[in-house]
Structure formats: C-alpha cells, structure tokens
PQR file of N, CA, C, O and H, with PARSE charges and radii, in Angstrom:
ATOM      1  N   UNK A   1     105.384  84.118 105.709 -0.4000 1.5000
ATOM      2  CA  UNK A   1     104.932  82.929 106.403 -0.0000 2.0000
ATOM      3  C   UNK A   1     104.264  82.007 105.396  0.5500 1.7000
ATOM      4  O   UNK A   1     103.657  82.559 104.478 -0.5500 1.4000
ATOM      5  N   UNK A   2     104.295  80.505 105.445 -0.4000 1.5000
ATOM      6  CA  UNK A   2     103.665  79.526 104.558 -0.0000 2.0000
ATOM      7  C   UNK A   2     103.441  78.511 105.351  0.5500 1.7000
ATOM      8  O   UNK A   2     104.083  78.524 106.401 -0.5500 1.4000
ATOM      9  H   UNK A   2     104.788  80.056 106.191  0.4000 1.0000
ATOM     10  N   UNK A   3     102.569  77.435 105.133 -0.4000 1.5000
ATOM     11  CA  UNK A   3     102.174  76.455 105.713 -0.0000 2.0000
ATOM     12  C   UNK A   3     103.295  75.275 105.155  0.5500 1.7000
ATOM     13  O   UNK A   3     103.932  75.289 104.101 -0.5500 1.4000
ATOM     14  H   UNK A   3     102.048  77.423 104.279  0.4000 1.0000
ATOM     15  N   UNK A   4     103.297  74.618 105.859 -0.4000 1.5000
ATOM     16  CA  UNK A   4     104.048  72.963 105.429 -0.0000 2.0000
ATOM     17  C   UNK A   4     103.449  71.838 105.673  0.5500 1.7000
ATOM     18  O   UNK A   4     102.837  71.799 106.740 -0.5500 1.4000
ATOM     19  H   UNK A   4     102.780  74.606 106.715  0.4000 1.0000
ATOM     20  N   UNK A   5     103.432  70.865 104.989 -0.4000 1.5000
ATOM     21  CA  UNK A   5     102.790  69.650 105.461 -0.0000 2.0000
ATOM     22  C   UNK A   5     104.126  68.536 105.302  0.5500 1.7000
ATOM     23  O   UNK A   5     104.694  68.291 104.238 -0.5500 1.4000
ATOM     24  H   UNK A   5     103.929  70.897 104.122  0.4000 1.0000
ATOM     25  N   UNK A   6     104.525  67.825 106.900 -0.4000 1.5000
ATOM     26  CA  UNK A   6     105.853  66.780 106.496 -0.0000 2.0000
ATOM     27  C   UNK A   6     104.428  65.423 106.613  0.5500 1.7000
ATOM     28  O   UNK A   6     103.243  65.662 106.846 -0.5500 1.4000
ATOM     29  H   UNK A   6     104.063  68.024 107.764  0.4000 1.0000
ATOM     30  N   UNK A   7     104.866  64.469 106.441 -0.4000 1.5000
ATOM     31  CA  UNK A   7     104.061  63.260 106.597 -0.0000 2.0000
ATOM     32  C   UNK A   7     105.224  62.071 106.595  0.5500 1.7000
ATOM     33  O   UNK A   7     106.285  62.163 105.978 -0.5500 1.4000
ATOM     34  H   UNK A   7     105.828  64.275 106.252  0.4000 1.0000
ATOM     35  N   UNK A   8     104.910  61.198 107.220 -0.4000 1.5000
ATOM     36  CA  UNK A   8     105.871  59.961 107.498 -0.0000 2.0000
ATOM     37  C   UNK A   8     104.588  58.809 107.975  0.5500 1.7000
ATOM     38  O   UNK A   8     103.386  59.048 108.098 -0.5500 1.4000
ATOM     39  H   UNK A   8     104.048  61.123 107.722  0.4000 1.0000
ATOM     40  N   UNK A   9     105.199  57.723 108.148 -0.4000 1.5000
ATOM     41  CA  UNK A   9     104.639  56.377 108.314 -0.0000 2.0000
ATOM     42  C   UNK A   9     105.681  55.928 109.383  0.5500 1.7000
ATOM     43  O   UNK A   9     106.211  54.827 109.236 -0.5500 1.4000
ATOM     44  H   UNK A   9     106.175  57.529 108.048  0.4000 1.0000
ATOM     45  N   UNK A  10     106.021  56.740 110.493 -0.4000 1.5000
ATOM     46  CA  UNK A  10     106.794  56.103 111.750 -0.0000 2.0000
ATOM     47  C   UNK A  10     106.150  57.263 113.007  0.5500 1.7000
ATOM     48  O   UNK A  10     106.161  58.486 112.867 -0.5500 1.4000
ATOM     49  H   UNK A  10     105.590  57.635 110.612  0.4000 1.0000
ATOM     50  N   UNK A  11     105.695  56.632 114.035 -0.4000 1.5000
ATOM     51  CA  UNK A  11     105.035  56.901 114.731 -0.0000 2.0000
ATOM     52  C   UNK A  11     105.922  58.115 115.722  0.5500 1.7000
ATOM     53  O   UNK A  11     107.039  58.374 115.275 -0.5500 1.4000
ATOM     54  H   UNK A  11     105.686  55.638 114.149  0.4000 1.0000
ATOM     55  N   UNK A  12     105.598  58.712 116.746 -0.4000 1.5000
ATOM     56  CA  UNK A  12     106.274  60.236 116.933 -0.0000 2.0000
ATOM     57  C   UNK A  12     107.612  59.078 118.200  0.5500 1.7000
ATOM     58  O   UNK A  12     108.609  59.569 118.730 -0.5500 1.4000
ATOM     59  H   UNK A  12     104.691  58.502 117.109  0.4000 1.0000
ATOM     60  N   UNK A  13     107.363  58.239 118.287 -0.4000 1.5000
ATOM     61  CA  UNK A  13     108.417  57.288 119.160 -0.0000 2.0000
ATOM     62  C   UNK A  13     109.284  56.948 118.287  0.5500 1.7000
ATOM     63  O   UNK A  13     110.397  57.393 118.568 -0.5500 1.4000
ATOM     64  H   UNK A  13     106.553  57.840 117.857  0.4000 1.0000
ATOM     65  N   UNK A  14     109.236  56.179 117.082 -0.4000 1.5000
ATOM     66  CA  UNK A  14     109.618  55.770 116.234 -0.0000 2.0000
ATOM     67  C   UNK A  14     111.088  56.846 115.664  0.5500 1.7000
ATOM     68  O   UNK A  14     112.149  56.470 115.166 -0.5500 1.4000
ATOM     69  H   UNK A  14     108.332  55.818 116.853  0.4000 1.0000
ATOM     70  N   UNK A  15     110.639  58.177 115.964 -0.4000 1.5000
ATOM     71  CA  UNK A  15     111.650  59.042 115.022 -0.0000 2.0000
ATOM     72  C   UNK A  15     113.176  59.004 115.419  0.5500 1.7000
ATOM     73  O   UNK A  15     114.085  59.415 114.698 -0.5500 1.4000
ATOM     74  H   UNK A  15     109.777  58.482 116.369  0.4000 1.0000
ATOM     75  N   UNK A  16     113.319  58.458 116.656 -0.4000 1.5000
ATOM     76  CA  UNK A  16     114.677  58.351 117.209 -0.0000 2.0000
ATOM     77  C   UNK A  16     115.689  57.279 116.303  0.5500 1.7000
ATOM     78  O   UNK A  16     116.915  57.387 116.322 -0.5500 1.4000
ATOM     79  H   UNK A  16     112.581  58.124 117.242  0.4000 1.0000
ATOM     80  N   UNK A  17     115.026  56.325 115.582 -0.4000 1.5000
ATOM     81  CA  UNK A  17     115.535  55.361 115.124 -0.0000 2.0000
ATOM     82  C   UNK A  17     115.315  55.883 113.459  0.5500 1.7000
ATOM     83  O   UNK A  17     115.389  55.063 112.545 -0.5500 1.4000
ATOM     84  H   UNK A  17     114.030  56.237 115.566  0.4000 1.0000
ATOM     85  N   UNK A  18     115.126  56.883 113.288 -0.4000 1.5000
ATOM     86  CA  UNK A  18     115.632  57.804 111.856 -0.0000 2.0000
ATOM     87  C   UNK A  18     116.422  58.404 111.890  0.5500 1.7000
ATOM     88  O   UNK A  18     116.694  59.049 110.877 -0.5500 1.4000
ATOM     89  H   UNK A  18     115.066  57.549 114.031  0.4000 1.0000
ATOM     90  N   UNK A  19     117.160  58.519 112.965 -0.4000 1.5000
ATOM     91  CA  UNK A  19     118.533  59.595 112.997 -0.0000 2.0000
ATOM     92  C   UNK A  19     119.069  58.566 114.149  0.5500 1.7000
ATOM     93  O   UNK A  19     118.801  58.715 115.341 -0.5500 1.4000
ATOM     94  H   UNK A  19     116.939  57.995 113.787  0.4000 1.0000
ATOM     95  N   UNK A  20     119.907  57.444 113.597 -0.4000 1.5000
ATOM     96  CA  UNK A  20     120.474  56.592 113.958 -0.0000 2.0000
ATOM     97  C   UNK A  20     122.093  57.239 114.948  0.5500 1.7000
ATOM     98  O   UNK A  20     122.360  57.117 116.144 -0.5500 1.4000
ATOM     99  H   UNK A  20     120.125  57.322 112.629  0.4000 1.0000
ATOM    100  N   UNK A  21     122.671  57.731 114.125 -0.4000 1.5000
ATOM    101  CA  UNK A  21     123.859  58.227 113.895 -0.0000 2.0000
ATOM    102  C   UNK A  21     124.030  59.548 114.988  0.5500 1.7000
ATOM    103  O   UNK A  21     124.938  59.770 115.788 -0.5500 1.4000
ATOM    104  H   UNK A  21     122.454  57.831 113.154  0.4000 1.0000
ATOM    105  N   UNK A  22     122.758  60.348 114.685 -0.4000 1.5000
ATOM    106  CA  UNK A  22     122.508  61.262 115.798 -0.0000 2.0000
ATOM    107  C   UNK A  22     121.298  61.569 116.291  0.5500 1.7000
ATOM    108  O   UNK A  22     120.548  62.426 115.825 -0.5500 1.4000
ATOM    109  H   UNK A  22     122.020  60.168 114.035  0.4000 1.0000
ATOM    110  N   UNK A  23     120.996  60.579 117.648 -0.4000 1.5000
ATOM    111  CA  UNK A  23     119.171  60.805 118.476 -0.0000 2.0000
ATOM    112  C   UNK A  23     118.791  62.455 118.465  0.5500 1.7000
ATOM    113  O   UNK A  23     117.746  62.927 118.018 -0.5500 1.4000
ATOM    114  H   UNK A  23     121.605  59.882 118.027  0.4000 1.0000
ATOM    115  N   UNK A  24     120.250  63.440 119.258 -0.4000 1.5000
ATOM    116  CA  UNK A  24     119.866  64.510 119.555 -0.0000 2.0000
ATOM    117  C   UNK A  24     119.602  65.789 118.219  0.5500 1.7000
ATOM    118  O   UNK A  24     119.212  66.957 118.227 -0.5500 1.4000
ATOM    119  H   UNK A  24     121.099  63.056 119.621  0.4000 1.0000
ATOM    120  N   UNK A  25     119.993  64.954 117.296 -0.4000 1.5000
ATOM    121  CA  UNK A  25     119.380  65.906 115.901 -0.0000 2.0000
ATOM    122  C   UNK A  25     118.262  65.482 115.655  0.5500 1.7000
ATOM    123  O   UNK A  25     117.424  66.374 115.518 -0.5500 1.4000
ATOM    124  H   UNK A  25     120.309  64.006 117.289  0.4000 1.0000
ATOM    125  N   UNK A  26     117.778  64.106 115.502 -0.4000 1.5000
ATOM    126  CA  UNK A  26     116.169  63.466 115.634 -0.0000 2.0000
ATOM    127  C   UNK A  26     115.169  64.195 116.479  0.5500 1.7000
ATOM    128  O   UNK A  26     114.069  64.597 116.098 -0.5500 1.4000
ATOM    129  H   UNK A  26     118.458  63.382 115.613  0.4000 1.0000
ATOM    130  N   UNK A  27     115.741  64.325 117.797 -0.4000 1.5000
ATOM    131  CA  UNK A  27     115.216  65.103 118.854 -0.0000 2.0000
ATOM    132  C   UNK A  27     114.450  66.250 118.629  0.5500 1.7000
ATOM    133  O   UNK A  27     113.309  66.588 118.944 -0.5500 1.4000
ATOM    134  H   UNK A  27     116.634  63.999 118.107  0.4000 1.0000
ATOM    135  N   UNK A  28     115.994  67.114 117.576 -0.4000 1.5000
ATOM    136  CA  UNK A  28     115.563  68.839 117.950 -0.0000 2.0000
ATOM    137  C   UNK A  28     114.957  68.860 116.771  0.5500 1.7000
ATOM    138  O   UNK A  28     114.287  69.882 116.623 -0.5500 1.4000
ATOM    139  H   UNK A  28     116.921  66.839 117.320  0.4000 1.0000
ATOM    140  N   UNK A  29     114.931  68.020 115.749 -0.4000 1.5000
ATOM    141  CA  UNK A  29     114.369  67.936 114.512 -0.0000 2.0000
ATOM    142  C   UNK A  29     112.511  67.731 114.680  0.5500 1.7000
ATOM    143  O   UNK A  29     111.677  68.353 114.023 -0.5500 1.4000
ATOM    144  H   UNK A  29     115.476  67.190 115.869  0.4000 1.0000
ATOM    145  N   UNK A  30     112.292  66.916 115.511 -0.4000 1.5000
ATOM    146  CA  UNK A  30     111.010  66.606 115.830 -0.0000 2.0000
ATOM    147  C   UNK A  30     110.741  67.503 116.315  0.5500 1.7000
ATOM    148  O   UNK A  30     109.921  68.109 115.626 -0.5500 1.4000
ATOM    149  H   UNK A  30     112.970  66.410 116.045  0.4000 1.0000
ATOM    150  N   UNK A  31     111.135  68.327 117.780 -0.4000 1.5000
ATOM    151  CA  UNK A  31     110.975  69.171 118.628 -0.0000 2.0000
ATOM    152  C   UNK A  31     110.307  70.626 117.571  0.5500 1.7000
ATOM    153  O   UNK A  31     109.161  71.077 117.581 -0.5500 1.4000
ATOM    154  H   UNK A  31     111.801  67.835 118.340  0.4000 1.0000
ATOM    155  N   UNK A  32     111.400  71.042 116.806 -0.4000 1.5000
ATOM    156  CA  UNK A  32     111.142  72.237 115.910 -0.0000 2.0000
ATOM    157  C   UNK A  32     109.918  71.929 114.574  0.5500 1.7000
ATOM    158  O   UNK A  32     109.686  72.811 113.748 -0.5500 1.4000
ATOM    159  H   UNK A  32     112.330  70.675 116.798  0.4000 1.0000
ATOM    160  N   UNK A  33     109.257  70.651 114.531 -0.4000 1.5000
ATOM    161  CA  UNK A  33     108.074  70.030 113.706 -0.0000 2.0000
ATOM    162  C   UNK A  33     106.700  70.733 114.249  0.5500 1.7000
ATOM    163  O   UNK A  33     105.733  71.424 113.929 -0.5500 1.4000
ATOM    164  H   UNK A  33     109.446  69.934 115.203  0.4000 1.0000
ATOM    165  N   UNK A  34     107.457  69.915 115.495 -0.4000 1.5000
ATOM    166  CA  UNK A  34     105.959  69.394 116.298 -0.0000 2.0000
ATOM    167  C   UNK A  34     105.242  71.189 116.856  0.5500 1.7000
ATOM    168  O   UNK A  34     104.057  71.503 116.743 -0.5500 1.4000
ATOM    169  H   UNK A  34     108.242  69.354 115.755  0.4000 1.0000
ATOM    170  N   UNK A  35     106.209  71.977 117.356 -0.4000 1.5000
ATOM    171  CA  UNK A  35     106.212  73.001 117.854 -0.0000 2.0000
ATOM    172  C   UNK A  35     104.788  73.919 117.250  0.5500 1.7000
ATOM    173  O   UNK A  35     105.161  74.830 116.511 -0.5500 1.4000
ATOM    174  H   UNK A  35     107.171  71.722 117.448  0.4000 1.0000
ATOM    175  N   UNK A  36     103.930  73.882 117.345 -0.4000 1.5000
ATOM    176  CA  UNK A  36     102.828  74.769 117.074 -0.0000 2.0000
ATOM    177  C   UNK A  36     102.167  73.752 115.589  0.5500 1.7000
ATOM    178  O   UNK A  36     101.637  74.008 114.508 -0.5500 1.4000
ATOM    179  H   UNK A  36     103.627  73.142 117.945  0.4000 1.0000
ATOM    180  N   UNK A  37     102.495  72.804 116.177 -0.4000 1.5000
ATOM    181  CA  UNK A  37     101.678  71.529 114.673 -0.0000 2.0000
ATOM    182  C   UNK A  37     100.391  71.170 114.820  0.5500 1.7000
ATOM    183  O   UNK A  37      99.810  71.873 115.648 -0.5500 1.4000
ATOM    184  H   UNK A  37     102.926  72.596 117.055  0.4000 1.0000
ATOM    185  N   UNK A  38      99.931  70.588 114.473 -0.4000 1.5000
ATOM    186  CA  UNK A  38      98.571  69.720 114.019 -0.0000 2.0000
ATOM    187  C   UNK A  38      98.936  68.619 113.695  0.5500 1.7000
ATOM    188  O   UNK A  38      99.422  68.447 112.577 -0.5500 1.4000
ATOM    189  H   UNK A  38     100.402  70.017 113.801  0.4000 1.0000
ATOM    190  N   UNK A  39      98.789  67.551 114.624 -0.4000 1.5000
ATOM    191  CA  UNK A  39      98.811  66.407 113.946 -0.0000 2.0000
ATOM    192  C   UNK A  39      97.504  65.493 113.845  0.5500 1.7000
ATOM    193  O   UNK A  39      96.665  65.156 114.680 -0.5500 1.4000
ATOM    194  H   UNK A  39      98.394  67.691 115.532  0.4000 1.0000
ATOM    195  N   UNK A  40      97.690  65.202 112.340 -0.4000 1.5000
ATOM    196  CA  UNK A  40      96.707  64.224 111.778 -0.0000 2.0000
ATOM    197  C   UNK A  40      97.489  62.665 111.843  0.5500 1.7000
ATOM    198  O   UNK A  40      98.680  62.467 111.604 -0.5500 1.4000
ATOM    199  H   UNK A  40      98.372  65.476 111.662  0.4000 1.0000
ATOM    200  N   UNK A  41      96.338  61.504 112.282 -0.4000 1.5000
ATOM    201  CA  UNK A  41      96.846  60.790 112.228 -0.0000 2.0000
ATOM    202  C   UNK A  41      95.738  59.808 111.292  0.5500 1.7000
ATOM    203  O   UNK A  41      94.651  59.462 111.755 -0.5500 1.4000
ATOM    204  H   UNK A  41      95.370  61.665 112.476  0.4000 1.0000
ATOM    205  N   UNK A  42      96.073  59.541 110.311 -0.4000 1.5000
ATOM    206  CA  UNK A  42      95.551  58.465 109.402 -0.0000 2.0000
ATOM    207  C   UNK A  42      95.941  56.773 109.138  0.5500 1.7000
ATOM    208  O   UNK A  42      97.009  56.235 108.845 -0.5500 1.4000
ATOM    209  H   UNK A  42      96.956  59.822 109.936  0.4000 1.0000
ATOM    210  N   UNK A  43      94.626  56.244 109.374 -0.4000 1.5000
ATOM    211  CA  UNK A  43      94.778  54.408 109.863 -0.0000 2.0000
ATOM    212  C   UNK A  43      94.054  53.981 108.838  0.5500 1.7000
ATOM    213  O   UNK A  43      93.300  54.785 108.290 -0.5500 1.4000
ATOM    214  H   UNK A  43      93.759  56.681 109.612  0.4000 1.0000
ATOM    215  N   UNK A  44      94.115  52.994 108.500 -0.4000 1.5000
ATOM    216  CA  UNK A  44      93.282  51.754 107.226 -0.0000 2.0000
ATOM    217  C   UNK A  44      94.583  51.227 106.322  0.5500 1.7000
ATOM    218  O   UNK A  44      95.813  51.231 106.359 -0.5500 1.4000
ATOM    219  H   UNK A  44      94.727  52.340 108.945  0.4000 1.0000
ATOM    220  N   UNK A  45      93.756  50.886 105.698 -0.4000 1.5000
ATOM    221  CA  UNK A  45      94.293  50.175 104.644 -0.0000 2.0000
ATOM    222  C   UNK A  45      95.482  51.304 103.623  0.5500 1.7000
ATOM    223  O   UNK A  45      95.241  52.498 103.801 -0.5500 1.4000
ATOM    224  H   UNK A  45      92.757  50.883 105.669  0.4000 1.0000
ATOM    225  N   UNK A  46      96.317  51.092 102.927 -0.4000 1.5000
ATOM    226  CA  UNK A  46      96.829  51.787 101.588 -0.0000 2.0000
ATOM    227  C   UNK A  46      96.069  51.555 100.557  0.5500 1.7000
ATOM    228  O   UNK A  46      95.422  50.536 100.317 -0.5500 1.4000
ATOM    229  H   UNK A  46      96.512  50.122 102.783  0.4000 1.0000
ATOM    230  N   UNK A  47      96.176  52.759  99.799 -0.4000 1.5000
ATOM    231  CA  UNK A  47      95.511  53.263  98.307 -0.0000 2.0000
ATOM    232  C   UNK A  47      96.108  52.262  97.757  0.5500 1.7000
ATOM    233  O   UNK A  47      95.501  51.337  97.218 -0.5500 1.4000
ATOM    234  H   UNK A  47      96.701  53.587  99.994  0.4000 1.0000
ATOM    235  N   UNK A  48      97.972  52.396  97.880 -0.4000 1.5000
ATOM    236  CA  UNK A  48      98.691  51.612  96.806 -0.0000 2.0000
ATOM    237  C   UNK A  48      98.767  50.442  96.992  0.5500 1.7000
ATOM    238  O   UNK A  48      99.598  50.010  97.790 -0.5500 1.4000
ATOM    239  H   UNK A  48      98.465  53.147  98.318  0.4000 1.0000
ATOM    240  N   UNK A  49      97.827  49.518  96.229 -0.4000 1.5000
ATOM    241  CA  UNK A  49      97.761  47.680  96.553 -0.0000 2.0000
ATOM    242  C   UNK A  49      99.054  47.223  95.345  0.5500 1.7000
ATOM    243  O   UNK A  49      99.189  47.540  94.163 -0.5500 1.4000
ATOM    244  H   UNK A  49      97.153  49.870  95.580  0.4000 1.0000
ATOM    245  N   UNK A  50      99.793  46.440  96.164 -0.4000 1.5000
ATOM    246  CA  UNK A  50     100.964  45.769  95.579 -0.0000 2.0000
ATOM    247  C   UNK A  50     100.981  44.686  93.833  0.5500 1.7000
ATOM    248  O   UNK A  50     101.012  43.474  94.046 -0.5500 1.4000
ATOM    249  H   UNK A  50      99.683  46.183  97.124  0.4000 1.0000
ATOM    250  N   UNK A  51     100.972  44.914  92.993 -0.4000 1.5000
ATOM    251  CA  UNK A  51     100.901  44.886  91.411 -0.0000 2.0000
ATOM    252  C   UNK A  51     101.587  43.331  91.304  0.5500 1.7000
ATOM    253  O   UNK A  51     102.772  43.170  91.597 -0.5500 1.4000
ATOM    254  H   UNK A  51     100.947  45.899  92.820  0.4000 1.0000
ATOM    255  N   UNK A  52     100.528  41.942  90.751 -0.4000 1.5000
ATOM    256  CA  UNK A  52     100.672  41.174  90.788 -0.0000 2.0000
ATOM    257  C   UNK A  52     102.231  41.355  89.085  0.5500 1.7000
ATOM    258  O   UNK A  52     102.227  42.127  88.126 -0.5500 1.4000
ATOM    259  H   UNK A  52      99.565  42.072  90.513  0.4000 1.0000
ATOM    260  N   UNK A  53     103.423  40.080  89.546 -0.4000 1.5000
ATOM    261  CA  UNK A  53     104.412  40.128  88.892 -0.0000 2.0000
ATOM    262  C   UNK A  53     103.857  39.491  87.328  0.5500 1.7000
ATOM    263  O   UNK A  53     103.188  38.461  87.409 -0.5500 1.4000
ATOM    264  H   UNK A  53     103.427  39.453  90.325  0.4000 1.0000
ATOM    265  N   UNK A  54     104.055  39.941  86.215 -0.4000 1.5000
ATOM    266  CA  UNK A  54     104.276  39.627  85.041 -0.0000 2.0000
ATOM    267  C   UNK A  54     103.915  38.291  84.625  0.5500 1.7000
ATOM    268  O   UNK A  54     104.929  37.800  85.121 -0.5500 1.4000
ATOM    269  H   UNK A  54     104.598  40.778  86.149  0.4000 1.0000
ATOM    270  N   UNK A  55     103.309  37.264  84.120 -0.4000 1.5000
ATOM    271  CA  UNK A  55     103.645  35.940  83.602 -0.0000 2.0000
ATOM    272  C   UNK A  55     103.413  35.079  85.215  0.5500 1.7000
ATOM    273  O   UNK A  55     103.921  33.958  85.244 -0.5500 1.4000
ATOM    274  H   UNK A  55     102.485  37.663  83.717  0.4000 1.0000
ATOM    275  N   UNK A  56     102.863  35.433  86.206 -0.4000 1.5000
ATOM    276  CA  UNK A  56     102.216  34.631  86.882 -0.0000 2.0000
ATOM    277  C   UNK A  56     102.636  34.933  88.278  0.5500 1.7000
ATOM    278  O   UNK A  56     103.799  35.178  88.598 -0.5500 1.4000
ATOM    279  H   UNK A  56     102.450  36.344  86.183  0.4000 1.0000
ATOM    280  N   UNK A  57     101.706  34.903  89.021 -0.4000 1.5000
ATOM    281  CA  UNK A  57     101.979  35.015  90.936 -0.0000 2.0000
ATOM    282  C   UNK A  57     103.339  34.898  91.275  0.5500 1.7000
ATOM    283  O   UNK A  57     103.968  35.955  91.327 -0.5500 1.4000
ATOM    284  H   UNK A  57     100.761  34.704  88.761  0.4000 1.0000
ATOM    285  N   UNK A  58     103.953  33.812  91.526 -0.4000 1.5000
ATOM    286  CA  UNK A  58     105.584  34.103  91.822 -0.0000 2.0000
ATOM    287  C   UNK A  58     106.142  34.676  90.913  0.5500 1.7000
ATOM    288  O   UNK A  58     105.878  34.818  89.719 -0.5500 1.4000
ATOM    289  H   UNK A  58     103.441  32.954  91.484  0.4000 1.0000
ATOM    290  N   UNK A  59     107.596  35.269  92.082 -0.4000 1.5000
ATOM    291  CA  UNK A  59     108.268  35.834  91.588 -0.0000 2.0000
ATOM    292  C   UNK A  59     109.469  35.361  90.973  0.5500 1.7000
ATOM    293  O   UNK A  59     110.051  34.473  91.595 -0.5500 1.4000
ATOM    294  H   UNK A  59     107.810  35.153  93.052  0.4000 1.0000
ATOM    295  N   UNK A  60     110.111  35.848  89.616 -0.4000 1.5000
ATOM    296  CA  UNK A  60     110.838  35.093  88.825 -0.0000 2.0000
ATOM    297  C   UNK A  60     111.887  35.074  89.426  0.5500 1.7000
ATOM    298  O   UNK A  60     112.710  34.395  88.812 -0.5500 1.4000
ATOM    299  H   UNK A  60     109.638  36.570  89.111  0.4000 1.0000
ATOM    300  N   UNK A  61     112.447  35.686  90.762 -0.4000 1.5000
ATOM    301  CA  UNK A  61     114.276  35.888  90.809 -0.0000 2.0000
ATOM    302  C   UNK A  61     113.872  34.397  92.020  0.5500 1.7000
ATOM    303  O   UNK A  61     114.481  33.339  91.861 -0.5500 1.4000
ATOM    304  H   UNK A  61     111.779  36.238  91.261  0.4000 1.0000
ATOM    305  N   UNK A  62     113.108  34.501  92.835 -0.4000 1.5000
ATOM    306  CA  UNK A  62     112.518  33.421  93.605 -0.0000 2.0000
ATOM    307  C   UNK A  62     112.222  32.151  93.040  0.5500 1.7000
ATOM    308  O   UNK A  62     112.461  31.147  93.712 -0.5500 1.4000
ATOM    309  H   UNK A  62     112.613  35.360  92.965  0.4000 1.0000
ATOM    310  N   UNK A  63     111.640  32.032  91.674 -0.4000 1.5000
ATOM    311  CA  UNK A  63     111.645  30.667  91.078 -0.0000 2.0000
ATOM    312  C   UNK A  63     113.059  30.043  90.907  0.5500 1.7000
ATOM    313  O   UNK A  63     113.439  28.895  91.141 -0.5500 1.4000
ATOM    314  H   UNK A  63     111.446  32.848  91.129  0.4000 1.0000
ATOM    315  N   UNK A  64     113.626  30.958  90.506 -0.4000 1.5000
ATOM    316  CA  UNK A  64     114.840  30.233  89.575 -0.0000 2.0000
ATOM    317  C   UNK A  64     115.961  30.675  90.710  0.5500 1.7000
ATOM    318  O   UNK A  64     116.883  29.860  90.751 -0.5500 1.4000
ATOM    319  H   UNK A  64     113.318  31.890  90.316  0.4000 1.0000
ATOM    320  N   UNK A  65     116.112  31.892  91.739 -0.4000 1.5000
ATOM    321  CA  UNK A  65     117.387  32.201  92.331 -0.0000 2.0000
ATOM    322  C   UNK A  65     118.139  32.892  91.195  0.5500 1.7000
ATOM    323  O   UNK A  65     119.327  33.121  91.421 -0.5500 1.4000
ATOM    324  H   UNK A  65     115.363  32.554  91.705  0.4000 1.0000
ATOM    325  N   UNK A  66     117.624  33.278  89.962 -0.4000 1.5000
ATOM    326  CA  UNK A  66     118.988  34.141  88.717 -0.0000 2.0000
ATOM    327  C   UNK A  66     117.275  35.207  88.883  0.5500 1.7000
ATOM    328  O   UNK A  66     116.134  35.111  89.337 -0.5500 1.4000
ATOM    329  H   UNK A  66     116.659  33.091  89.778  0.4000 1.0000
ATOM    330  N   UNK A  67     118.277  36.267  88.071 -0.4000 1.5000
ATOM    331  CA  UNK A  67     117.317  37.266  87.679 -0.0000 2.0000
ATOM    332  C   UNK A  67     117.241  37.379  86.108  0.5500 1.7000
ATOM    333  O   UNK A  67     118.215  37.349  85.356 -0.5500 1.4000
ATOM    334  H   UNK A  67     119.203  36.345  87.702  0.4000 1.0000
ATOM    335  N   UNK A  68     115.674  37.537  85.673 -0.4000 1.5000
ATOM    336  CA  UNK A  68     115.735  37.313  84.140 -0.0000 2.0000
ATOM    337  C   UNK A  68     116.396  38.169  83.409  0.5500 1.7000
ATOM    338  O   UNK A  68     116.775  39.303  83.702 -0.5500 1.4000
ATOM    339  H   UNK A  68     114.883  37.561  86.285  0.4000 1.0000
ATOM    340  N   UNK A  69     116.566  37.332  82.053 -0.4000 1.5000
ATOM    341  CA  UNK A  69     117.414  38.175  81.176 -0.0000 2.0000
ATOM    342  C   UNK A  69     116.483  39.135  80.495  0.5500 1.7000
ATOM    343  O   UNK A  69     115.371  38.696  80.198 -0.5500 1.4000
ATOM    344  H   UNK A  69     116.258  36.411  81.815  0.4000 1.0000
ATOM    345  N   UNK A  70     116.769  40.367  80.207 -0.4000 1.5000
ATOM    346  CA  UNK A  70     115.790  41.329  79.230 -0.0000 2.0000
ATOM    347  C   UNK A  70     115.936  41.006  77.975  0.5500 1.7000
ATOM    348  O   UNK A  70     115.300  41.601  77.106 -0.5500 1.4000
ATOM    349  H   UNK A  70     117.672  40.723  80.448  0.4000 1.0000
TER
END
C-alpha cells in the first residue's frame, strides 16, 4: 500500500470536460480518485507570478506580428 497525491486546477464538475472524447472514463476515473480521498482545496493567489518579456513590457511577436530572429 502507498499514498498518492493527484492535484489539478479544475474543479470536481469541471472533470467531465477533461475526457472530452469519453465522459464515462472521466466518470469512473474520478469515481476510483475520489473513493476513500481527502480533498484539499487551496484558494489565493499563485506562487508563479508571470516574468516580465525581455527588452521591455510588450510583447515582441505582438509589436511587430513576425517573431524575432535569434
């Protein structure tokens, strides 16, 4: 026996629309998760704050519409 930890950022409604192709594998997939789980649910802000681009606030493919040359 071992413990597992899954974690996602889509709410326990949400999971149907991760298994597009097939709900009832989403279903039994959640079903066999959830089954004797703990769920934690964590709210605020992200750790990871988004990394201002290179050579100034906008973005270069957005200034120009080309993407720069290396």
């Amino acid at each position: 026996r071992a413990a597992s930890i899954v974690t996602s950022n889509l709410d326990l409604s949400e999971w149907g629309d991760a298994f597009p192709d097939n709900r009832i594998l989403g279903a039994a997939t959640l079903d066999r998760l959830r089954h004797g789980a703990y769920r934690v649910v964590i709210e605020g802000e992200s750790f990871r704050k988004p990394k201002p681009m290179p050579g100034g606030s906008e973005n270069a493919v957005a200034k120009s519409g080309k993407k720069p040359h290396s």
